[in-house]
Steps between C-alpha positions, in 0.01 A plus 500: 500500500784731476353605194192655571671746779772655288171524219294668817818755589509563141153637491505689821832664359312568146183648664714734753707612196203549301324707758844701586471607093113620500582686826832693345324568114198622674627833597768518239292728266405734766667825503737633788434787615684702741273771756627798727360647723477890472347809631401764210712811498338837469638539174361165364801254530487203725777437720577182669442382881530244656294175446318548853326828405273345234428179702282263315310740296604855594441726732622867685769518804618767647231764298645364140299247281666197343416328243664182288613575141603227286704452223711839536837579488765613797669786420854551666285815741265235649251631258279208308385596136249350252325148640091529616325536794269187382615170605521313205242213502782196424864501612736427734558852728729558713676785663889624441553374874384169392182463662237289331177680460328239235627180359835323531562220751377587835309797359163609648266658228270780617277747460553870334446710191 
């Protein structure tokens, strides 16, 4: 009977590879997207805080109102230009400090605009 083990490891070991490949193609397509946190300048621009400020959807601290923009750009001033204030619908986001917000392993989705 030595035969029908190795042929029952064998399809334990096929199965866990073949769900370890659905699991990593799944999110493959999905776009990466990286978010900042930022409190709107009085002359328009949108400068970078700290993750905490925004919390899970936004929010004010300290008299100043935060919000998450995704997609932007950091300039070399701290300053974040182009990107959205709408959370894209699909994707992967994350923050420059590395801090899941959607998707990924061990990521927690979420409400928010």
């Amino acid at each position: 009977m030595p035969g029908k083990a190795s042929t029952n490891i064998t399809l334990i070991a096929l199965g866990a590879l073949s769900l370890a490949m659905v699991a990593l193609s799944y999110g493959s397509d999905e776009p990466d997207v990286t978010a900042d946190c930022v409190e709107q300048q009085s002359d328009g621009s949108y400068l970078a805080v700290e993750d905490g400020y925004c919390g899970a959807g936004g929010g004010t601290h300290g008299g100043g109102a935060f919000i998450w923009l995704y997609g932007g750009s950091r300039n070399s001033d701290g300053r974040i230009t182009g990107g959205s204030i709408s959370r894209p619908p699909k994707g992967n986001i994350s923050t420059r400090s590395g801090t899941v917000i959607r998707g990924g392993i061990g990521g927690h989705g979420g409400g928010g605009s």
